[in-house]
C-alpha positions in Angstrom: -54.5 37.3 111.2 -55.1 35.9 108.1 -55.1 32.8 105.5 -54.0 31.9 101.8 -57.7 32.0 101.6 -58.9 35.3 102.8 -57.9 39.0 102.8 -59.2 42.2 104.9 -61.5 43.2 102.3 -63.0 39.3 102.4 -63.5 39.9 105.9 -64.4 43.9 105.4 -67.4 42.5 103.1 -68.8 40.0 105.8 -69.6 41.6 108.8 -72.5 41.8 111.5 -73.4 44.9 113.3 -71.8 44.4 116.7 -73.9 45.2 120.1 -77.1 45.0 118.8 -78.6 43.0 121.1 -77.9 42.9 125.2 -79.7 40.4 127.1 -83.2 41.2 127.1 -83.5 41.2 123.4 -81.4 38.0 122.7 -84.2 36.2 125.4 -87.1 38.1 123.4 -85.5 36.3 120.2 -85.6 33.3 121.8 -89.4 34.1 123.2 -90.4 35.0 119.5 -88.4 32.1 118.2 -91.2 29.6 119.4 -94.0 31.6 120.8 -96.4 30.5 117.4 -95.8 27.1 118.7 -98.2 28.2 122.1 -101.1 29.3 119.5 -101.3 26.0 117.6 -99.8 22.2 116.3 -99.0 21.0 120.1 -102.6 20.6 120.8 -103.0 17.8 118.2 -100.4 15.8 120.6 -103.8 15.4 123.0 -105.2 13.7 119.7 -102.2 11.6 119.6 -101.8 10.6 123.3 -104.7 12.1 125.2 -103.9 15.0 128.2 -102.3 12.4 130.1 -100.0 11.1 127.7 -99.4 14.5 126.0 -98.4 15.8 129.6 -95.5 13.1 130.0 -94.4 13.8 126.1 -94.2 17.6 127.4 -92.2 17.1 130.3 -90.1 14.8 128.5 -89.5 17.6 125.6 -88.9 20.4 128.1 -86.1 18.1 129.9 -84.3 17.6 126.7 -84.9 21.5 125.6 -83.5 22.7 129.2 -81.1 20.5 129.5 -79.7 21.2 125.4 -80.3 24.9 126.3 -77.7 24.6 129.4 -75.6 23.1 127.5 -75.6 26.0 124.3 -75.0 28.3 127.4 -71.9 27.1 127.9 -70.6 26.7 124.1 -72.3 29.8 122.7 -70.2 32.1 125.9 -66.9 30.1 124.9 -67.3 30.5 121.2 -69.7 33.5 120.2 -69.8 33.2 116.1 -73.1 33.5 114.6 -73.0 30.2 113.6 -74.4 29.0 116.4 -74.6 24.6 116.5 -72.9 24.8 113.7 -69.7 26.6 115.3 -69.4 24.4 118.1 -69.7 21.1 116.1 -66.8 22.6 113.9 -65.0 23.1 117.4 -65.7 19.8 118.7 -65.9 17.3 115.4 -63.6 19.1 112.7 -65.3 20.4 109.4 -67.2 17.7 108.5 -69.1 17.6 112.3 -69.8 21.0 111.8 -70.8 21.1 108.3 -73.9 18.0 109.1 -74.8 20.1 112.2 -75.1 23.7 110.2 -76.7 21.3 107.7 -79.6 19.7 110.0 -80.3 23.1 111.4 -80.6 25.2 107.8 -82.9 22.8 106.9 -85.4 23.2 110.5 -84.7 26.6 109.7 -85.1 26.6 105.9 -88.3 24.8 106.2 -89.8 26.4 109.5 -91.1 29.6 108.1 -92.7 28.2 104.8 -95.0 26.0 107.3 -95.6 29.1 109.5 -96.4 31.3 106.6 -98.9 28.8 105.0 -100.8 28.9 109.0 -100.7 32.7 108.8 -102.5 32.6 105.3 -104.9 30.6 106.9 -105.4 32.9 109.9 -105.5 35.8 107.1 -108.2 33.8 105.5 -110.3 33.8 108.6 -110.1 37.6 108.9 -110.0 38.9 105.6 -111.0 36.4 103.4 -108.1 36.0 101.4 -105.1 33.1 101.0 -102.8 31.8 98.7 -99.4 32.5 96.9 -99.9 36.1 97.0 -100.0 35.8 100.9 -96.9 33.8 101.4 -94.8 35.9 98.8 -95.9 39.5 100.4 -95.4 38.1 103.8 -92.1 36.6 102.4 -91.6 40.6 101.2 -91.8 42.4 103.7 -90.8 40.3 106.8 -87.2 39.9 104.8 -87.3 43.5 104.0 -87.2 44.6 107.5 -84.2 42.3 108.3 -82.5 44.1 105.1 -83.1 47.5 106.9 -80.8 46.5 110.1 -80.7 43.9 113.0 -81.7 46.5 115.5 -84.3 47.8 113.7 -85.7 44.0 113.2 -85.4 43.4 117.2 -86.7 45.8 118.1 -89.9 45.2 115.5 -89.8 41.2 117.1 -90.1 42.5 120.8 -93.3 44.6 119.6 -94.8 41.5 117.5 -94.0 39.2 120.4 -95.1 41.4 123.0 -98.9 40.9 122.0 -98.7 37.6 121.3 -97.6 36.9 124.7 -100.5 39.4 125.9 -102.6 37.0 124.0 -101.8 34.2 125.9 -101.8 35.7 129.5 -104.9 37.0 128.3 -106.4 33.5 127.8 -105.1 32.1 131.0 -106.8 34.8 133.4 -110.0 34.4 131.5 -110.0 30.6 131.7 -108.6 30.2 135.3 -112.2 30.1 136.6 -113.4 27.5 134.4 -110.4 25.2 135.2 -112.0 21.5 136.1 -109.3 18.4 136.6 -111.9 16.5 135.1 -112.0 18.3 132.0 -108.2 16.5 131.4 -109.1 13.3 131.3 -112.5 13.5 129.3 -110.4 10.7 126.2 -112.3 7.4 126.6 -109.2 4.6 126.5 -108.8 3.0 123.6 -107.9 -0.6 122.4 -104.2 0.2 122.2 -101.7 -1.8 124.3 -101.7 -0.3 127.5 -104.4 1.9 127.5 -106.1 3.7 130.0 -108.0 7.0 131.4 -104.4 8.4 131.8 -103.1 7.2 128.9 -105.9 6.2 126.1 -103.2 5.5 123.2 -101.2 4.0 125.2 -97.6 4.6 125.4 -97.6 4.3 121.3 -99.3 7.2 121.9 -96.6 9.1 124.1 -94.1 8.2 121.8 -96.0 9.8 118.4 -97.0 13.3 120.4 -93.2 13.4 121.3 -92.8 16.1 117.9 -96.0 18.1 118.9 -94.4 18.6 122.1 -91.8 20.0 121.0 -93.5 22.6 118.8 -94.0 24.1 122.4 -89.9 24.6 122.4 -88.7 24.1 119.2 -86.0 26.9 117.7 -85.1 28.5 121.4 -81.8 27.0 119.9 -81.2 29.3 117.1 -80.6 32.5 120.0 -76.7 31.6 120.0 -77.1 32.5 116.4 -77.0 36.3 117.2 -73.6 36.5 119.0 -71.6 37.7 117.3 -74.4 40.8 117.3 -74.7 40.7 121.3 -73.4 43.4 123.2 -70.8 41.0 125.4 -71.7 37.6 124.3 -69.6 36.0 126.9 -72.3 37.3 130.0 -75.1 38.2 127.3 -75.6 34.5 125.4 -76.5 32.6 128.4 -78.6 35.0 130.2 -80.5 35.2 127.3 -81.1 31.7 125.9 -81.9 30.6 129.6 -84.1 33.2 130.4 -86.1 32.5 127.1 -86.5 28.7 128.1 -87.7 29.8 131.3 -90.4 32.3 129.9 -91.5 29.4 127.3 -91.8 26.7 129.9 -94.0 29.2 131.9 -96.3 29.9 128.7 -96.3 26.2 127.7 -97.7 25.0 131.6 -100.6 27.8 131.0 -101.9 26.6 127.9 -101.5 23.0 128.8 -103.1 23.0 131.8 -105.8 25.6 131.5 -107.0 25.3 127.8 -107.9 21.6 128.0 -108.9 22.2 131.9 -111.3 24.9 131.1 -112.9 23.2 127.4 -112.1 19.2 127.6 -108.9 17.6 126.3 -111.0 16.0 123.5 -112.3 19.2 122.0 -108.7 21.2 122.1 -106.8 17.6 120.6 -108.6 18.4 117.6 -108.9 22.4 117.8 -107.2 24.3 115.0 -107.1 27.6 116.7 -106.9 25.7 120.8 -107.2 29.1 121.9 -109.6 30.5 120.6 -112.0 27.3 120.9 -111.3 27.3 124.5 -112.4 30.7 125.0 -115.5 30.0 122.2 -116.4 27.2 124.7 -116.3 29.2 127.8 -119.1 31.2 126.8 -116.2 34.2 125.7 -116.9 34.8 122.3 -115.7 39.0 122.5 -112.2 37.7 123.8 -112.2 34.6 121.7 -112.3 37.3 118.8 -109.4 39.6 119.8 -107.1 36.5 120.7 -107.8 35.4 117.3 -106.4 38.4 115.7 -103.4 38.7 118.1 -102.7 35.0 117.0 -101.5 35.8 113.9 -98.9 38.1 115.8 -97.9 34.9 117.3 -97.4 33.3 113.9 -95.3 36.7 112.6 -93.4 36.7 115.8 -91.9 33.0 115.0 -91.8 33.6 111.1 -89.9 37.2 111.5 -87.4 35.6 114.0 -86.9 32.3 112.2 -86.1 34.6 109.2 -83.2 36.2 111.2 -82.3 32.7 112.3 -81.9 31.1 109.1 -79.9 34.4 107.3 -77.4 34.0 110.2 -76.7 30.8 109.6 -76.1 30.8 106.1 -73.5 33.9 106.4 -72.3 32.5 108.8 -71.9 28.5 106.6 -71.3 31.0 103.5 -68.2 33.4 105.6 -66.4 29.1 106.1 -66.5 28.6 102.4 -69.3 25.8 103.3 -71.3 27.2 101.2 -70.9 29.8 98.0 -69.4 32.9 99.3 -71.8 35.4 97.7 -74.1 34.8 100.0 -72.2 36.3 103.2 -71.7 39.4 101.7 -73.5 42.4 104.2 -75.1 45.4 103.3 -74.0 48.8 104.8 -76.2 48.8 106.8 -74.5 45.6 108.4 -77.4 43.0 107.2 -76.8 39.7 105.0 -78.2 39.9 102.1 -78.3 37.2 100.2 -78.6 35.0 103.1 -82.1 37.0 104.0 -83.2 36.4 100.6 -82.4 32.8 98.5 -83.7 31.0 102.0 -86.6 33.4 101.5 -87.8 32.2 98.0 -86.5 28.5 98.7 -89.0 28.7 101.8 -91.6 30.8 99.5 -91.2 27.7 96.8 -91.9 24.8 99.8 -94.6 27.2 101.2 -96.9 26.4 97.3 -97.4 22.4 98.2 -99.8 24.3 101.2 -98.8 20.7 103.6 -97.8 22.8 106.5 -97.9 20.1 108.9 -95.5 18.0 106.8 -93.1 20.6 106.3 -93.3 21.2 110.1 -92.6 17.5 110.7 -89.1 17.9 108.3 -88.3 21.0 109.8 -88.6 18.7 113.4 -86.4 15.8 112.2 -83.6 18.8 111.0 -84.0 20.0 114.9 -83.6 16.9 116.8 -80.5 15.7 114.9 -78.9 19.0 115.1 -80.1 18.7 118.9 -77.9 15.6 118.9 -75.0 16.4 117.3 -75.0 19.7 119.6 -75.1 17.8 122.7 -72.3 15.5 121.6 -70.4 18.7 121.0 -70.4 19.6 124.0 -69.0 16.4 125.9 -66.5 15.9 123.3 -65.5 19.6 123.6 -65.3 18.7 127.4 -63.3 15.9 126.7 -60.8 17.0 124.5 -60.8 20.9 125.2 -60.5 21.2 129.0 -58.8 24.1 129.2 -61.3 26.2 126.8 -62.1 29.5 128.4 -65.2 28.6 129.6 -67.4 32.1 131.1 -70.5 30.3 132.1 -70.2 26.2 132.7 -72.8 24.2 132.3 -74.6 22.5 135.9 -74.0 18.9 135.7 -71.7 19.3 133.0 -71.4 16.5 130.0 -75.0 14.1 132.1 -76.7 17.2 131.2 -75.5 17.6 127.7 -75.9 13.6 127.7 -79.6 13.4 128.8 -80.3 16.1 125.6 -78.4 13.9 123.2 -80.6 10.8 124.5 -83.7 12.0 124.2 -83.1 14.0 121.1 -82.9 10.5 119.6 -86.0 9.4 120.9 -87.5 12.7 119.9 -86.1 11.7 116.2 -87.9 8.6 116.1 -91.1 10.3 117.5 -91.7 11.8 113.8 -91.2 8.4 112.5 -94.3 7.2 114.4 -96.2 9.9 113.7 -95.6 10.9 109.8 -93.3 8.5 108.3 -92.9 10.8 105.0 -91.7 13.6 107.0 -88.8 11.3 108.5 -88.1 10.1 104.8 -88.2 13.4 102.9 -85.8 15.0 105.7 -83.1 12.6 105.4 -83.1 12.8 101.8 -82.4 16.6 101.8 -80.0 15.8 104.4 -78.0 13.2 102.3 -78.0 15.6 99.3 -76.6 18.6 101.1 -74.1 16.2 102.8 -73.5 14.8 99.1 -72.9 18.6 98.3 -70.0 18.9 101.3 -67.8 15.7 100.3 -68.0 16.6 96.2 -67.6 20.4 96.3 -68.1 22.7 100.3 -64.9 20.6 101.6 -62.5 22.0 99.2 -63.4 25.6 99.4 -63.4 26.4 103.2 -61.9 29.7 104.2 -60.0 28.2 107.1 -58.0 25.5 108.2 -59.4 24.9 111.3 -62.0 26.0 113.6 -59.6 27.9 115.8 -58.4 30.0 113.0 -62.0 30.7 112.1 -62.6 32.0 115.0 -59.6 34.0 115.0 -60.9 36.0 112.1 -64.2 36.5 113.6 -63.0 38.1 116.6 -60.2 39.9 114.4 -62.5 41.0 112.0 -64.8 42.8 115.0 -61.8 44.4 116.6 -61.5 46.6 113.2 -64.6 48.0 114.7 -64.3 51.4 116.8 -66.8 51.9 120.5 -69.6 53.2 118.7 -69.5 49.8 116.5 -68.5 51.6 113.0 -66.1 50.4 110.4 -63.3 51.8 110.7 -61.0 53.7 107.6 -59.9 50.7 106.4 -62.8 48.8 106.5 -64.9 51.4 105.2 -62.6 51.3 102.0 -62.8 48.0 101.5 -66.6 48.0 101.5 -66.8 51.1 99.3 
């Protein structure tokens, strides 16, 4: 099945590297996605609320993520293209729905990495001494050069990366587990602010701006519906994955919670860069406190590696529509996307030189939450209007799940706006000029009609692949 707009050798030209990833790896992407977030940033939320107030931010946060998560479950089974939110919005809301939704995501995803890289340049800075642009760009180098070499290959690198980061942390917990003291929580005096108290010494001001840093605990487990159309059998594959991922991250997140500022004092880890180490440094276990702070920076690599992916399969993916320019869904042989792996790359490498990580963290929020928003509604109105969608896994509690994720999504938005007003500002400025972009030039240039026949040529364009997963004949010709 084709268009007016596209041919076999179009399609031949733009494809992903079917069964890569069963279950286990899609949840390690997830894992990896976020896993940085458990090493650093959500600790300044205590700063922001104290451990009372951060706790009710986190609980809030993991609601909306679990509940949004649920909800991808459903729509990523149903319609397994890589581009994840951005697929379903085109689905549920037409071209221009999904366009704003691939938009707000690209730019969490755009922007994620070129904070994360100017944190590992710090952490290479503790260890080695050294920092700077020459950090970020070999970083940059080689972390997109293993994606060029093949998604399985990259996976399989990200479950190794992740693996000892998540060592690091289960590490941390068993050594401060003895230490743990209730009283340690609450050791914030209350301030003046409205409502104040030992629980709560900002106030609920303050629960409102340690909303973001709570989510830094969470944020980009979205992006593992971004792999499907690699996934051995998406339909069973997509939600075991993106589920079990939540799960393992709500698990981590309660650990360092709880037993970092149980074990040191909420006041010191608020304002700790390095919570983990700090908390270890103040339990009298400097040896540990040293290894943790190497395998720390595996926790930063694990997120920046996977993020990488994330951001490359979305712009093939925007790119494959005619959303964007169509160079830059073009795959390699070796089934990997090029140019989608390397103009995010140097945009991210350009952002990374200001050296504001936590601003371009707080943008990179804003792009997540209304991407979260515009994914929930997706949902219901897919629900609404597309009953009869084959639906392999449905989501419990069906369109008041999806709802309480597009609810506090919003709040979650306005959280950044409390907390770092440029962040909000900046953010929607990118977003109006890539939406400026869309209604000038992307509109007129899509590849398909409709989402359906998009779709269509996604799952056509995979069935010219044979069982072992290579091109066939025909294909092969077109790429040669």
């Amino acid at each position: 099945m084709t268009t007016p707009h596209v041919d076999d050798d179009y399609l031949a030209k733009r494809q992903l590297k079917k069964g890569s990833a069963g279950w286990i790896l899609l949840a390690g992407l997830g894992v990896s996605y976020v896993i940085s977030g458990d090493f650093a940033g959500w600790n300044f939320g205590i700063g922001e609320a104290g451990w009372g107030g951060f706790a009710i931010a986190m609980v809030l946060m993991a609601v909306m993520y679990f509940a949004l998560v649920l909800s991808l479950a459903e729509m990523s089974a149903a319609i397994p293209a890589a581009g994840g939110g951005y697929s379903f919005a085109r689905h549920a809301m037409g071209a221009t729905g999904g366009y704003l939704t691939g938009l707000a995501v690209l730019i969490e995803y755009a922007l994620a990495p070129a904070a994360i890289v100017i944190f590992i340049g710090a952490a290479v800075e503790e260890l080695l001494g050294v920092n700077g642009p020459w950090v970020y760009a070999l970083f940059y180098a080689v972390f997109v050069g293993i994606h060029l070499a093949g998604v399985g290959e990259a996976l399989k690198v990200m479950m190794v990366i992740s693996g000892l980061a998540v060592f690091a942390i289960l590490a941390t917990a068993v050594a401060l587990v003895g230490d743990f003291d209730a009283a340690n929580l609450f050791d914030i005096a209350p301030s003046a602010a409205a409502g104040a108290s030992d629980v709560l010494p900002f106030g609920w001001y303050g629960v409102w701006a340690a909303l973001p840093f709570a989510m830094w605990l969470f944020l980009a487990v979205e992006g593992v519906p971004l792999a499907a159309e690699e996934s051995k059998d998406p339909t069973r594959d997509m939600p075991r994955g993106i589920i079990g991922a939540m799960i393992f991250l709500l698990f981590t997140a309660v650990l360092v919670v709880f037993l970092l500022a149980g074990a040191s004092g909420a006041e010191m880890i608020g304002a700790s860069g390095v919570p983990l180490v700090d908390a270890l440094k103040a339990t009298g276990q400097g040896t540990l406190a040293t290894v943790i702070n190497v395998l720390g920076l595996a926790g930063l690599i694990a997120s920046f590696f996977s993020i990488i992916f994330g951001y490359s399969r979305l712009v093939f993916a925007l790119s494959r529509a005619g959303y964007l320019p169509k160079a830059l869904s073009l795959t390699s042989k070796r089934k990997a996307p090029v140019w989608a792996l390397i103009v995010p790359g140097l945009f991210g490498f350009l952002v990374s030189l200001t050296g504001e990580g936590d601003l371009i963290l707080g943008m990179a929020v804003v792009g997540a939450t209304i991407s979260y928003a515009l994914m929930a509604g997706s949902h219901i109105l897919l629900r609404l209007h597309k009953p009869d969608l084959e639906r392999p896994y449905k989501t419990p509690g069906g369109m008041f799940t999806s709802g309480i994720a597009l609810a506090l999504s919003l709040v979650a938005m306005t959280g950044v706006y409390a907390f770092d007003p440029r962040a909000f500002n900046y953010t929607i400025v990118l977003f109006v000029i890539g939406a400026v972009y869309f209604f000038v030039y992307g509109k007129n240039h899509l590849v398909a009609k409709t989402a359906e026949e998009e779709l269509a040529l996604v799952l056509d364009a995979e069935h010219a692949l044979d069982e072992e997963g290579e091109a066939s004949p025909e294909v092969r010709a077109a790429q040669a």
